[in-house]
N, C-alpha and C positions, 0 to 999 in steps of 0.2 A: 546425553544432554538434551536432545532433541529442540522440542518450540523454546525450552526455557533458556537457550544459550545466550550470552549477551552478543549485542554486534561489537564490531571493531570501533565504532563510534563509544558506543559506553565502555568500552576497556578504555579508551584514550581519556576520556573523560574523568572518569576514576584515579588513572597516573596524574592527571592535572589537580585533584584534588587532594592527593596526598603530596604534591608539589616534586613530582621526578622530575630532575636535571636533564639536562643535556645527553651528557655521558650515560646516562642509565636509558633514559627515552633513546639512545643511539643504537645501544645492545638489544633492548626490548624490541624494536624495529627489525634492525640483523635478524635476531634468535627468529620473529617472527616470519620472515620471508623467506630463512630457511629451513624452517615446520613448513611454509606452504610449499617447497617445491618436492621435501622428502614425503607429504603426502599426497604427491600428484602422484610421484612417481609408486608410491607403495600403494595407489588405492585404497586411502584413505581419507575423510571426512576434511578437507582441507577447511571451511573455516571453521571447524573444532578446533582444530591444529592453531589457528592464528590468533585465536582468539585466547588459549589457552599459552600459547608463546610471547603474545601481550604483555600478559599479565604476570608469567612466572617468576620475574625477580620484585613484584610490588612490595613486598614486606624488605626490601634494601631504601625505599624510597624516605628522604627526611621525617615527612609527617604519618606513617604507616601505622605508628604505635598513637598515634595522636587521635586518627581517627578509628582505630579499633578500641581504643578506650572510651574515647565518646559512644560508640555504637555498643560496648556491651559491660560499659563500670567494671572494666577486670582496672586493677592498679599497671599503673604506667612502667613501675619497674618489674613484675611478673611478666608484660607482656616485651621490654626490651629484653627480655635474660630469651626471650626463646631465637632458637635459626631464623633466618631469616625465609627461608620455604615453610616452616611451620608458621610463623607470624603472617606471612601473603596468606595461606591456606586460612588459618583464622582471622583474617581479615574478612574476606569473601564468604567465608560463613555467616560472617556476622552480617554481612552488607545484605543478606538476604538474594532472593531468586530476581536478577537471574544469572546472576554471579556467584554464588556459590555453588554453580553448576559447575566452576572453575576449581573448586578449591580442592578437589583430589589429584589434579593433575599438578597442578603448582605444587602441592605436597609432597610429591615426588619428585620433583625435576632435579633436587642438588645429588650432584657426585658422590655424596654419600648414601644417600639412600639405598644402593644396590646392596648395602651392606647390611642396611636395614631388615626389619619383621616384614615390611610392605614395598620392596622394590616395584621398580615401573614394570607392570605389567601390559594393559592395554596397550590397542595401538598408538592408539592419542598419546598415554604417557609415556611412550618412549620414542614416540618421534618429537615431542619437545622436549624430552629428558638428550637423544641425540642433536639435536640441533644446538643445545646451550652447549654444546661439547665439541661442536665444530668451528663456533667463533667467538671472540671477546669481542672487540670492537669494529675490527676487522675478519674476514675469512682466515683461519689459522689452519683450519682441517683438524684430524683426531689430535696429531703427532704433538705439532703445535699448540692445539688448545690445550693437552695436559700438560707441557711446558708452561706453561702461561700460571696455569694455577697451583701447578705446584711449586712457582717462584713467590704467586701474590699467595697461598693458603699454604703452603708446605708447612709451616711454622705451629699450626690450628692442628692438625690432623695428617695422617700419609695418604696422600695422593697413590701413590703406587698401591696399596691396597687395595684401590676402588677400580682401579682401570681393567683388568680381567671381567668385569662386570658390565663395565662399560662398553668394551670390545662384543660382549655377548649379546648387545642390546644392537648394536651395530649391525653385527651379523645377524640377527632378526629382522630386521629393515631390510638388507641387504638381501635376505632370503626372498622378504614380502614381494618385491622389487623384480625379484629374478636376476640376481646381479651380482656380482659381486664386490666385496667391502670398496676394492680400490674406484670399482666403475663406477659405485652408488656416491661417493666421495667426489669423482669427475665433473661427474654430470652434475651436482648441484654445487659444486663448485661453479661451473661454468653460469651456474643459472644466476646465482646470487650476483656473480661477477658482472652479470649481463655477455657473458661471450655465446651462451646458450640460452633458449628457448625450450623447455621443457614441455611439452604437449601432453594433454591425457590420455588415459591407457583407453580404450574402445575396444570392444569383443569384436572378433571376426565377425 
């Protein structure tokens, strides 16, 4: 992503003009802060991460399909039949640079994708594909968070499917980290919570 990244100001800005709620601006915040602490800890590009956890559920927001239709004359019902990660991801294509500096990582972030041709690879796409997997509206942790969705999506698709995939993205973090799944889990539990203070890694 490099110079063309957006800041945290034009993601926010973007969610106000596709008009996100409350409830979705609450998530999008959560997911966000905890991308920032899993890439302190993983040594990773922390506001790629934020910026990129921002943004990941904008294609759920009321007017998403309203303003990617305005930006690129697809019809209004082609573009509501897509997910809601493909429509954020086509969204920010369309919005032009430097937002669609965004759009492969949002592309990947839903639970299904591991199952997918293009699973989160990068580190970026899978510390915000694990951080939307750690909270709903609150801190849930892994356990939790696939409770969660396979109550609210169980019905869409199988959740149990995807979680082997998801556990392996996990442990990739967890690897990056030096840590292990439960400690990497701990400690930015505690960060999100405010009971810890995550500090950056610094070479001897």
């Amino acid at each position: 992503m490099g110079h063309l990244m957006p800041s945290v100001t034009e993601c926010r800005l973007l969610l106000r003009s596709v008009a996100a709620g409350p409830g979705l601006l609450g998530h999008l915040e959560l997911v966000a802060r905890t991308a920032g602490e899993l890439a302190v800890l993983c040594r990773i590009d922390k506001a790629e991460c934020l910026a990129c956890a921002l943004l990941h559920d904008v294609g759920r927001a009321p007017l998403a399909v309203e303003l990617a239709a305005s930006l690129t004359g697809r019809p209004r019902p082609v573009l509501a039949a897509m997910d809601h990660a493909e429509l954020g991801a086509f969204l920010l294509e369309a919005a032009g640079d430097p937002l669609r500096q965004l759009a492969g990582v949002v592309g990947r972030h839903a639970l299904g994708s591991v199952l997918g041709p293009a699973p989160p690879v990068s580190p970026v796409e899978q510390v915000v594909f694990t951080a939307d997997k750690l909270v709903g509206r609150t801190w849930l942790g892994f356990s939790g968070r696939m409770r969660d969705l396979e109550r609210r999506y169980g019905h869409e698709y199988d959740i149990r499917l995807c979680i082997p995939g998801a556990e392996t993205i996990l442990r990739q973090l967890a690897g990056m980290a030096c840590l292990s799944t439960r400690q990497l889990e701990a400690l930015v539990a505690g960060a999100v919570t405010g009971a810890v203070t995550i500090k950056p890694f610094t070479a001897l």
